[in-house]
N, C-alpha and C positions, 0 to 999 in steps of 0.2 A: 150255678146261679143262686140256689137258694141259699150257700152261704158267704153269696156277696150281702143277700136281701138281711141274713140275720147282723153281719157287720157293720153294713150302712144306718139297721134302726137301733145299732148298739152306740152307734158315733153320735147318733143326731143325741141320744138319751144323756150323753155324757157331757155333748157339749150342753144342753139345757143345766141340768146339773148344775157344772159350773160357774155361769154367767150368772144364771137366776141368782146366786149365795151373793155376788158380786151387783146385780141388779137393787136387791132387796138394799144397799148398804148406801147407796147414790144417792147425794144432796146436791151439788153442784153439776148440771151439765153443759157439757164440752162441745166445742164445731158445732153450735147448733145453726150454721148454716150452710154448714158442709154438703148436705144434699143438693143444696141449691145451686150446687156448680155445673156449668155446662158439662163440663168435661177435665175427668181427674185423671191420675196418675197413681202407679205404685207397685210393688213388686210381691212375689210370690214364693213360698216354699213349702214342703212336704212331703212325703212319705205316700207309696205307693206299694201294692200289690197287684201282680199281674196274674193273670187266671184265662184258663182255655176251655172252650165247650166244645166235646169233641165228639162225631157223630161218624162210628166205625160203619164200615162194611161188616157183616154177618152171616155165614163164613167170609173171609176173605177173597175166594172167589165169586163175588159175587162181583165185584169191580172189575170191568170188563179190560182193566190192562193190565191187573196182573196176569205172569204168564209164572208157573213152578219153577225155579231155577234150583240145582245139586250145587252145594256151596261146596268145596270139600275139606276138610274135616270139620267139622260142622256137625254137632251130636242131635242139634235139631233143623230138620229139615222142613218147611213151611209148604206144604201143598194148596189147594184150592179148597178143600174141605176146613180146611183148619180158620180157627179163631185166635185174633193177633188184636189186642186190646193196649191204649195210652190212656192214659189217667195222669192227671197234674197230682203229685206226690206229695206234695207240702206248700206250703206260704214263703215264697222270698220279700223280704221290705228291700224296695227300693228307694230312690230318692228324683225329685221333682223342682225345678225352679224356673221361675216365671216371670213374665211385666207383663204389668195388668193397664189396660184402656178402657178407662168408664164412658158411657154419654148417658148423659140423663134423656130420657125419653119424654115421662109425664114424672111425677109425684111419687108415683109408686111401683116406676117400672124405669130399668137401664138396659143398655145394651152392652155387655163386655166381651173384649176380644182377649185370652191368655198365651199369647204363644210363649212357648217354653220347650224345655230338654228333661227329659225323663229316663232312668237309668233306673234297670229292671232285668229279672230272672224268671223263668219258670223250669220246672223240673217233668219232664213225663216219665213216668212208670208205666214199664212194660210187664205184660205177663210172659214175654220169653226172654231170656239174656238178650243183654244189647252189646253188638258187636261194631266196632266200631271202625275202619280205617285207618284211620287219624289217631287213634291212642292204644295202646297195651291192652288187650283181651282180657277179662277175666272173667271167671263162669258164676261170679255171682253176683255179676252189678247190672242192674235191671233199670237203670238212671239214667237218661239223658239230661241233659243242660241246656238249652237256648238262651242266650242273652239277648237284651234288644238297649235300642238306644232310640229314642223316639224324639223325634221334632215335633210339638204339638201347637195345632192350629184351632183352639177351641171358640166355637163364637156360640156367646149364651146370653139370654134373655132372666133377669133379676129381679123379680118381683118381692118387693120387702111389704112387712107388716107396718104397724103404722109403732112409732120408737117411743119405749117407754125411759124416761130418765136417759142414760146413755147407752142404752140398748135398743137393736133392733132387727129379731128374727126375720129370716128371708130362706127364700125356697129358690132354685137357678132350674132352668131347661135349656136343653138346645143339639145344637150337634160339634162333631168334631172332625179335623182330618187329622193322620199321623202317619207320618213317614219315618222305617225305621234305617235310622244311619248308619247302625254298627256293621261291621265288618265281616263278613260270610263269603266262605269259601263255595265254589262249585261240589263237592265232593262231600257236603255238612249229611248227617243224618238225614235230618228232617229239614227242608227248606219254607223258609215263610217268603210269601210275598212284601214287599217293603213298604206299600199303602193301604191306607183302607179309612172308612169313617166307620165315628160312634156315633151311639145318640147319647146323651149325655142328661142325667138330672141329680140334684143333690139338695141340699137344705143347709142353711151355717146361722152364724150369728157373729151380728155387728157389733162392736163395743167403743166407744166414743171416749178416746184418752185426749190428755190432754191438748199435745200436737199433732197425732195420729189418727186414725181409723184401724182397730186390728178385728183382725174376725178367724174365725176358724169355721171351717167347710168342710163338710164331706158328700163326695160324688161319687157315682158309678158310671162306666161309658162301660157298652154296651157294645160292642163290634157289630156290623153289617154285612159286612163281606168276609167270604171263604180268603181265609190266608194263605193256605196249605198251597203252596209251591208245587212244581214238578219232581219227581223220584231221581234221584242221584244216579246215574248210571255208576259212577264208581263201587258205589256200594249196598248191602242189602236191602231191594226193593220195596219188600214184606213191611218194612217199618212206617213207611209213606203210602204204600198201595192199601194198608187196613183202614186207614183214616179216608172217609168219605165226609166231612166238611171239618174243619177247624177255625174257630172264630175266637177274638181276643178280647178278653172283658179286667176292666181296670177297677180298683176300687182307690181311691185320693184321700185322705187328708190331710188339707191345706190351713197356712197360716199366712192369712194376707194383713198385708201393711201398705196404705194407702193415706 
């Protein structure tokens, strides 16, 4: 979590950055009665990283379904006393696209709904070999893979600052649903649940083109709900019975065109 918190106040810093140079250089302004529309239209795109908070059991017998299973040939054998630890390994960029429905509310508040498709990775890192069913053994790959494929249902609340020349910082709240569509086998490692909601908040800035409204955003969603599926019977327990909650946290940055 805390380096969703350092990338989201690295995003917001860049995009200020940028705009402001672009702000500073503004004589003529654009749409200026673009706000004024009941209800607009427009589409979305971006670049996504997917990230897990993951809260193990301590030994692993402490989860009252694991039960010690003798794998055999198996150089490590997992009993009740033992500690069986997942960590997200790395950053995967994924990718995001959207259509976007504004209402204006008041003056300085809208209501937007984003649903879109979001195509993402995460990686856990074990502290013991990961053995897998599904692929060729090897005794030094400690990597799992999850892909996900998200249908996203975001409805958020838009509070903008008041526009300077053709700009106009804004800050979003809200929540979300996401359903993931990709394709999972009975027999996967690790199984996630396929729903869940976020909470969702982020900060962007408006920019007032000539035909257009373009803005750059960045959000963090927040997961609510334990993902973390049922234990494969096909395959080893230990890898799903350590994990005692698993939650799914997103960081976005979007480029909306409206």
């Amino acid at each position: 979590m805390i380096f969703f918190v350092k990338k989201f106040v690295l995003a917001i810093f860049l995009i200020i950055l940028v705009i402001t140079g672009f702000a500073q250089r503004t004589k003529v302004n654009y749409l200026t009665t673009f706000d004024d529309k009941r209800l607009h239209f427009g589409f979305t795109l971006g670049i996504n990283t997917l990230d897990f908070g993951v809260q193990h059991f301590t030994p692993i017998g402490e989860n009252p379904e694991f039960f010690p299973t003798v794998w055999p040939g198996d150089q490590i054998q997992v009993g009740s006393y033992d500690t069986v630890r997942a960590d997200v390994s790395r950053n995967v960029a994924g990718f995001t696209v959207g259509i976007i429905t504004s209402l204006r509310l008041t003056r300085d508040f809208n209501l937007r709904f984003l649903p879109g498709l979001s195509f993402g990775e995460r990686r856990l890192i074990y502290n013991v070999p990961v053995i897998d069913v599904n692929e060729i053994y090897t005794s030094n790959n400690y990597e799992y893979s999850i892909k996900s494929t998200f249908l996203d249902f975001p409805l958020l609340i838009k509070y903008k600052a008041l526009r300077i020349n053709n700009n106009r910082p804004y800050v979003i709240f809200g929540i979300a649903y996401r359903q993931d569509i990709s394709k999972t086998a009975k027999e996967d490692l690790v199984r996630l649940k396929k729903g869940g909601f976020y909470a969702e908040m982020g900060a962007g800035w408006d920019t007032y083109m000539l035909f257009f409204r373009f803005s750059m955003e960045a959000k963090v969603s927040i997961g609510l709900n334990n993902q973390l599926g049922a234990a494969p019977v096909e395959q080893r327990q230990y890898y799903t019975h350590s994990i005692n909650r698993l939650t799914s946290n997103i960081f976005t940055l979007s480029f909306h065109f409206e």
